[in-house]
C-alpha positions in Angstrom: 4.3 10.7 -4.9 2.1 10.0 -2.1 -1.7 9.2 -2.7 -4.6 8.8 -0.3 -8.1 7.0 -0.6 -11.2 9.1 0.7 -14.6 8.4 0.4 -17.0 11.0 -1.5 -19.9 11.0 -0.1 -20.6 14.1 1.1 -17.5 16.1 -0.1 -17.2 17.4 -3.5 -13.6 16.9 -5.1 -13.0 20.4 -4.7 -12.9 20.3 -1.5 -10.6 17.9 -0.6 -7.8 19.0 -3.2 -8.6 22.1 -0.9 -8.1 20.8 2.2 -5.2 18.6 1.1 -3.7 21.5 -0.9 -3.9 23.8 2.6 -2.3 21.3 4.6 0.6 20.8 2.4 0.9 24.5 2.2 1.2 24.3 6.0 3.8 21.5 6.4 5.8 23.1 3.7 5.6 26.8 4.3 4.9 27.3 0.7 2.3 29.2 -1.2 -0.1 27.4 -4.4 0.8 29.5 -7.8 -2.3 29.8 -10.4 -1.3 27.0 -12.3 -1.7 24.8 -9.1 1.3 24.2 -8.0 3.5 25.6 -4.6 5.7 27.6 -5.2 7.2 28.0 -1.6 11.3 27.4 -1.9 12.6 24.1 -2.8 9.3 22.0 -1.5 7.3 22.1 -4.8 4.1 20.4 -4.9 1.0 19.3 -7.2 -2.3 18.0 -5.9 -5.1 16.8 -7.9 -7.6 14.0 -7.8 -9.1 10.9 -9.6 -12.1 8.6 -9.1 -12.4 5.3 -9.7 -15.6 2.8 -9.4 -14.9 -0.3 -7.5 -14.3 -3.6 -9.3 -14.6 -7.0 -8.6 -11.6 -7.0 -5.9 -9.8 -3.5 -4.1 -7.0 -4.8 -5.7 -8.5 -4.2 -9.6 -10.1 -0.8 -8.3 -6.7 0.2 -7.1 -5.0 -1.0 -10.3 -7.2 0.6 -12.2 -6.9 4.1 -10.5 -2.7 4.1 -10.2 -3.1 3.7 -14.0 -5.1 6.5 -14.6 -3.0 8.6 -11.8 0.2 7.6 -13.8 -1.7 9.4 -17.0 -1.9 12.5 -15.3 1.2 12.3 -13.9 3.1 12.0 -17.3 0.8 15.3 -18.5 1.2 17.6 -15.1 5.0 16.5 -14.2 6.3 18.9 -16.5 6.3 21.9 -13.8 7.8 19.9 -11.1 11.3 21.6 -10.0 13.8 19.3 -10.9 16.1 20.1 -8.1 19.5 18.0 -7.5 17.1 14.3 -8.3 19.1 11.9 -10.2 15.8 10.1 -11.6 16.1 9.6 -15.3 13.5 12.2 -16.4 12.5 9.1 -19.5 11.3 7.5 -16.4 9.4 9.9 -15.1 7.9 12.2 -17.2 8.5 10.6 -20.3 8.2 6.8 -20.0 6.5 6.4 -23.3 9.3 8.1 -24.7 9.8 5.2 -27.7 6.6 3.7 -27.0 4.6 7.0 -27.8 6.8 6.7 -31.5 5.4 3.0 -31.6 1.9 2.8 -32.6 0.0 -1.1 -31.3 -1.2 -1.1 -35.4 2.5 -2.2 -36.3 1.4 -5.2 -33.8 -2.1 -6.1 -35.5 -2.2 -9.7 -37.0 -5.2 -11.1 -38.8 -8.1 -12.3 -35.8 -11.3 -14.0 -37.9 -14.2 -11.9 -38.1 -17.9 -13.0 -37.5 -20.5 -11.1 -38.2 -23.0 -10.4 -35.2 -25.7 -12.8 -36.8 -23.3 -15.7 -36.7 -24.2 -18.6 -35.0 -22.4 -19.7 -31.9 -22.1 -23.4 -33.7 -20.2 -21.8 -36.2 -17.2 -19.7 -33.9 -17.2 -23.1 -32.2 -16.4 -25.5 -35.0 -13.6 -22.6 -36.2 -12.2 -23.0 -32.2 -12.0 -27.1 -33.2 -10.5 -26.6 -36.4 -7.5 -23.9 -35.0 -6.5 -24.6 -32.3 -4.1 -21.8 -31.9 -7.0 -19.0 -32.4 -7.5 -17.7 -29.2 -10.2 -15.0 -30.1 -12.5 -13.7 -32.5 -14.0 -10.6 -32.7 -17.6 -10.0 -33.5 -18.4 -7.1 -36.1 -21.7 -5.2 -37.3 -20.8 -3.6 -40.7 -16.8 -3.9 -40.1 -17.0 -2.2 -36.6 -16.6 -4.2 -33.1 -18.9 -5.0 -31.2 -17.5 -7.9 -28.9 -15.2 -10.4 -29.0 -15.3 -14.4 -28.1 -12.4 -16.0 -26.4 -11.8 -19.7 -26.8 -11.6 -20.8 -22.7 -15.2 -19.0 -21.9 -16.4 -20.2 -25.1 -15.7 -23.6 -24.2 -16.8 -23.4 -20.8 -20.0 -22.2 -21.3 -20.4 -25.4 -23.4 -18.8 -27.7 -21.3 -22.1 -27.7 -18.9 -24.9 -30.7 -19.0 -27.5 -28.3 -21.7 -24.6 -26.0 -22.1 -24.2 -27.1 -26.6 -28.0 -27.4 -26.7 -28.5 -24.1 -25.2 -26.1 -21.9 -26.7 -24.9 -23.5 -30.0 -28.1 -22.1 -32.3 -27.9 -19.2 -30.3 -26.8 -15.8 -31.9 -22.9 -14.9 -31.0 -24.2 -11.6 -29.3 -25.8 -14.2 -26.9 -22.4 -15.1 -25.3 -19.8 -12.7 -26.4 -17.9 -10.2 -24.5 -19.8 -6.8 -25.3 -17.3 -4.4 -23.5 -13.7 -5.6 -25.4 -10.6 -3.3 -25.5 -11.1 -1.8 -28.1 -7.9 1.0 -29.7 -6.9 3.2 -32.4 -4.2 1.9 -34.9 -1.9 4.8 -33.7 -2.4 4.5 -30.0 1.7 4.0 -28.2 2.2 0.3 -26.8 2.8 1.8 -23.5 -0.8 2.8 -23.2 -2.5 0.1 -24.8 -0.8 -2.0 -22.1 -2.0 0.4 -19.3 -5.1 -0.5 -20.5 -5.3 -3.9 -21.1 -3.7 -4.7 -17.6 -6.0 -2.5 -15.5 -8.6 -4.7 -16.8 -10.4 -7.1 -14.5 -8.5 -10.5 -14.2 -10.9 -12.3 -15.9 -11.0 -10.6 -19.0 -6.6 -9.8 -18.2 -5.6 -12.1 -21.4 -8.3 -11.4 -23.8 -7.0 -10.1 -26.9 -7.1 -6.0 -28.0 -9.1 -5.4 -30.8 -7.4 -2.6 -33.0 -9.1 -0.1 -35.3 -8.6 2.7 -37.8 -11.4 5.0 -38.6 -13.4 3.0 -36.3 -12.8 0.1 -39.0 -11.2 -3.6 -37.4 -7.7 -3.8 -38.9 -6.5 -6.5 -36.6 -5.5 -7.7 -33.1 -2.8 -8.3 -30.7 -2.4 -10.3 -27.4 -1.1 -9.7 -24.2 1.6 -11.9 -24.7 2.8 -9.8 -28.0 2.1 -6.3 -25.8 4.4 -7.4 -23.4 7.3 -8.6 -25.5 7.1 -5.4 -27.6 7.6 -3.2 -23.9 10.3 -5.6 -23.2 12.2 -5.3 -26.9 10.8 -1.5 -26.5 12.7 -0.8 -23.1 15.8 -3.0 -23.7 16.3 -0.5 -27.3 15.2 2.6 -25.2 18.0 2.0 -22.7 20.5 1.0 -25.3 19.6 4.4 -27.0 19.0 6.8 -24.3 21.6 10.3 -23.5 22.9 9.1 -20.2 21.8 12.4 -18.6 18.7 12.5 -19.5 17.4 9.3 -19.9 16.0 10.6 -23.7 16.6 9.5 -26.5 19.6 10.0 -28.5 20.5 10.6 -31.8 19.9 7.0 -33.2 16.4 7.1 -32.0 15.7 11.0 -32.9 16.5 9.5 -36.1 14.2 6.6 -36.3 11.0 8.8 -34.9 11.4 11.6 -38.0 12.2 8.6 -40.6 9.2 7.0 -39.3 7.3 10.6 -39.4 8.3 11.1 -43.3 7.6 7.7 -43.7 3.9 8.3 -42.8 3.6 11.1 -45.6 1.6 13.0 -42.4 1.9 16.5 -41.0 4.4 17.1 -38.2 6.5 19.8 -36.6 9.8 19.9 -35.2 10.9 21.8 -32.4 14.5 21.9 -31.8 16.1 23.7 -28.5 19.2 24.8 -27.4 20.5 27.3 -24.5 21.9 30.6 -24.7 24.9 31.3 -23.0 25.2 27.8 -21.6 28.9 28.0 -21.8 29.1 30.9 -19.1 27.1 29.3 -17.4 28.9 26.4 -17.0 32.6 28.2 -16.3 30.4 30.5 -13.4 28.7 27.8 -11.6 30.2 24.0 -12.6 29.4 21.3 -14.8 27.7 19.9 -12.1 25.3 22.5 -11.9 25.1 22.3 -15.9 23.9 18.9 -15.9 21.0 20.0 -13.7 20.1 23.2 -16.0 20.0 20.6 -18.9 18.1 18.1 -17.2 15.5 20.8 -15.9 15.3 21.6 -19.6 14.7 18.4 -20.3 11.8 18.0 -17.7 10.3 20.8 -19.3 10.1 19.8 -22.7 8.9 16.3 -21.5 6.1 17.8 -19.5 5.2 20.3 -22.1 5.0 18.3 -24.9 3.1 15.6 -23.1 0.4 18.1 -22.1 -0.2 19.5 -25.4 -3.2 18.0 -27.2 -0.9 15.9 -30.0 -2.1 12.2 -30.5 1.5 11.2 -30.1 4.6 13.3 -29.0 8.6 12.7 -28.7 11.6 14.4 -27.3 15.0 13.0 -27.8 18.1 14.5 -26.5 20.6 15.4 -29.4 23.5 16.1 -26.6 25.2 18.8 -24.8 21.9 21.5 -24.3 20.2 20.6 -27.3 17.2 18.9 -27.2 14.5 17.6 -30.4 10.9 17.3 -30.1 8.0 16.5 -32.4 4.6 17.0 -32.1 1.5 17.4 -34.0 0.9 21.0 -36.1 -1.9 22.5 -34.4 -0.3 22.2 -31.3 3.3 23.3 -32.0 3.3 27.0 -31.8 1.7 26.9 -28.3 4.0 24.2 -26.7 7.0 26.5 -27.9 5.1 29.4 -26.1 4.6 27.3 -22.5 8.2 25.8 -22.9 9.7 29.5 -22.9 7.2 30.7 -20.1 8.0 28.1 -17.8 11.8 28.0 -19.1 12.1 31.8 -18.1 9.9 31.4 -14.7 12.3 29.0 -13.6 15.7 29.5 -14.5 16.5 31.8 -12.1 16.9 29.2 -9.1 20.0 27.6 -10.6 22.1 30.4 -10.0 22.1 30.0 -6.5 20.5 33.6 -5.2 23.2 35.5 -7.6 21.7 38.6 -9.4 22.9 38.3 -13.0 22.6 41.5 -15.4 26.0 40.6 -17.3 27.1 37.6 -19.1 29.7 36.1 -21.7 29.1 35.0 -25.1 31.4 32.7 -26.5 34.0 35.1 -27.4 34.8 36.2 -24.1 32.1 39.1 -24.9 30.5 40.8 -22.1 26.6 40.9 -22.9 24.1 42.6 -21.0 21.5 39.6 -20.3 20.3 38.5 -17.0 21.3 34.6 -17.3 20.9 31.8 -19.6 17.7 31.9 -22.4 16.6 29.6 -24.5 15.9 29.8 -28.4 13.8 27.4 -30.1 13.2 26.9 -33.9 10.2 25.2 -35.0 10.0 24.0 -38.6 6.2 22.4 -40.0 6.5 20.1 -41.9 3.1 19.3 -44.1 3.8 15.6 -44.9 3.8 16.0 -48.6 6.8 16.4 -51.3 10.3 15.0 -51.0 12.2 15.2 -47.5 14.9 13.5 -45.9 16.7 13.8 -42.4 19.0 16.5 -43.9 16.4 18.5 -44.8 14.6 18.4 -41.5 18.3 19.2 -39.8 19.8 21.9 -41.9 16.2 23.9 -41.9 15.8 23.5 -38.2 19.7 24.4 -37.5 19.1 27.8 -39.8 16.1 28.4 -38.2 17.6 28.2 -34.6 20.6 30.2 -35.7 18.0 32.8 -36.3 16.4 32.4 -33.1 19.8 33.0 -31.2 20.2 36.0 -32.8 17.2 37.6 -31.1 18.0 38.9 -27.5 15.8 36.3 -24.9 14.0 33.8 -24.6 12.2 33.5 -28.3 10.7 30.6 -31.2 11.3 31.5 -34.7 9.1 29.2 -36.5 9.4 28.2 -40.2 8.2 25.3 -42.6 8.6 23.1 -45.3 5.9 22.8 -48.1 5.9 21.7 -51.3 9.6 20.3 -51.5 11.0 24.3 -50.0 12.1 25.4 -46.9 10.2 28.9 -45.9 10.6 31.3 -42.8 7.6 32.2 -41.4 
């Protein structure tokens, strides 16, 4: 990734993805497709742009736009050719491949609450009589508003008329009015984008976290940072050595945790056509990169989709899991097939292919490898387990490859049942 600072006055960002986008088209002797990207041979390309407002130091306002490019870079990879890289796609595309299945509310401990009336005597004497509270936060009929940290508190105190000026005062006089503030079931991973792009004054302040808009708790940096830690340490224990995903011990623990949550969610679960021939015409080597490109796909797909949290694991071999959020189910299985098909093609190194072999030796006329996807929604109510969830999803898929192409057959569990749609 390369990434360049320009000024904007006087240019609109269209322009300069423009001019950047026609100079790359030069140097590469490639051509931008509609969704952006070049398509010229091997040199594949995305351009795009960000803007950031300068902070207190060009180091913060840098921080704070690398953050916000590596957001769009884990949406957009997702159409990226995959080529011969040996980059684990988890950290690439899908970095927040356990952290998007960890929510920050499973972090939340008690933080005492002041209403926004409070005195500043009163958050001072709680500071003297707990010593280990770093923070408060400040409320207005159970919503944030602020939050008071123990070291500024104290040091606006510390000054000659600092107690006679402040301690009568309202708490809205001193507190910090612009907190971190994040949903319950926002992933670690980004909650600790967040907190460390923040200026390095306000760097160990604690993250207030809500639900409904509603203060359930808070966390510190310092419990952030050990989570990512215990977080990556399990995801590389975990993860298919291929890919980078997750296996099947932590496919496991994201649908137990789904069921668990008595909440809507859909399963996609994907596996190649003819993968075998594929493998006995052009290598294993060659396989590996067909899976992995797969894998990129599904990554970069599911990520772009509107769901508050997504996950792909990789079950082994060419089968892949993913789940995401209902509504946007049926249209990441659409894109996933789209781009699957539109790309396919260059792993067969130039042959034409019009013929291939099923698994009995078969001759089938088919012009390569396809990919069949079953999607099962599941409506959060009624009694499931993991065998439910594998069995309806395995007969679903077996109905999929049944169909000639690339195709989704999409069924769903309600009420206690299985159904095809």
């Amino acid at each position: 990734m390369y990434w360049l600072e320009i000024s904007a006055v006087g240019i609109s960002t269209e322009a300069i993805v423009e001019r950047v986008t026609e100079e790359l088209q030069r140097l590469s002797g490639g051509a931008r497709s509609s969704s952006g990207l070049s398509d010229g041979g091997a040199r594949r390309f995305g351009v795009g742009a960000a803007w950031t407002r300068p902070m207190t130091t060009p180091e913060k306002a840098e921080a704070h736009l690398l953050c916000r490019i590596q957001e769009v870079l884990e949406r957009g990879e997702r159409q990226l050719a995959l080529g011969t890289s040996e980059t684990p796609i988890a950290a690439k595309g899908n970095r927040d491949a356990i952290g998007s299945g960890y929510p920050i509310g499973k972090l939340a401990s008690p933080v005492p609450l002041f209403e926004s009336n409070a005195k500043v005597s009163e958050v001072a004497n709680l500071f003297d009589a707990n010593p280990n509270v770093q923070g408060v936060i400040i409320v207005k009929d159970s919503r944030p508003v602020g939050v008071i940290m123990r070291d500024r508190l104290y040091q606006q105190l510390a000054g000659q008329f600092g107690h006679a000026l402040y301690a009568s005062r309202s708490v809205e006089r001193v507190m910090d009015r612009d907190p971190l503030i994040v949903e319950e079931y926002t992933p670690v991973e980004r909650v600790s984008q967040l907190a460390m792009s923040r200026d390095e004054s306000r760097l160990y302040d604690i993250v207030v976290m809500v639900k409904d808009g509603i203060v359930m708790g808070a966390a510190t940096i310092r419990g952030i940072l050990e989570c990512m830690t215990a977080l990556r340490t399990e995801e590389a224990r975990i993860a298919n050595p291929l890919t980078g995903l997750p296996g099947n011990s932590g496919i496991e623990a994201e649908l137990s945790r789904r069921i668990a949550n008595r909440e809507p969610f859909s399963v996609v679960y994907a596996d190649l056509d003819y993968f075998k021939w594929f493998n006995d015409c052009f290598g294993f080597a060659r396989g590996d990169e067909l899976i992995r490109y797969l894998a990129e796909l599904m990554v970069g797909e599911f990520a772009n989709s509107d769901s508050r949290q997504f996950f792909v694991g990789h079950i082994g071999g060419d089968d892949f899991i993913g789940v995401v959020d209902p509504p946007s189910a049926e249209g990441v299985c659409e894109r996933l097939i789209r781009a699957f098909d539109g790309g396919v093609h260059r792993y067969y190194g130039g042959a034409d292919i019009s013929v291939v072999e099923n698994r009995q030796g078969q001759k089938v006329e088919q012009d390569g490898v396809t990919l069949s996807l079953s999607l099962l929604q599941c409506d959060g109510t009624g009694e499931m387990n993991l065998e439910d969830i594998s069995v309806s999803a395995a007969r679903l898929k077996k109905r999929a490859k049944s169909i000639k192409g690339s195709v989704y057959v999409a069924g769903e569990w309600k009420n206690s049942q299985p159904r095809e749609k």
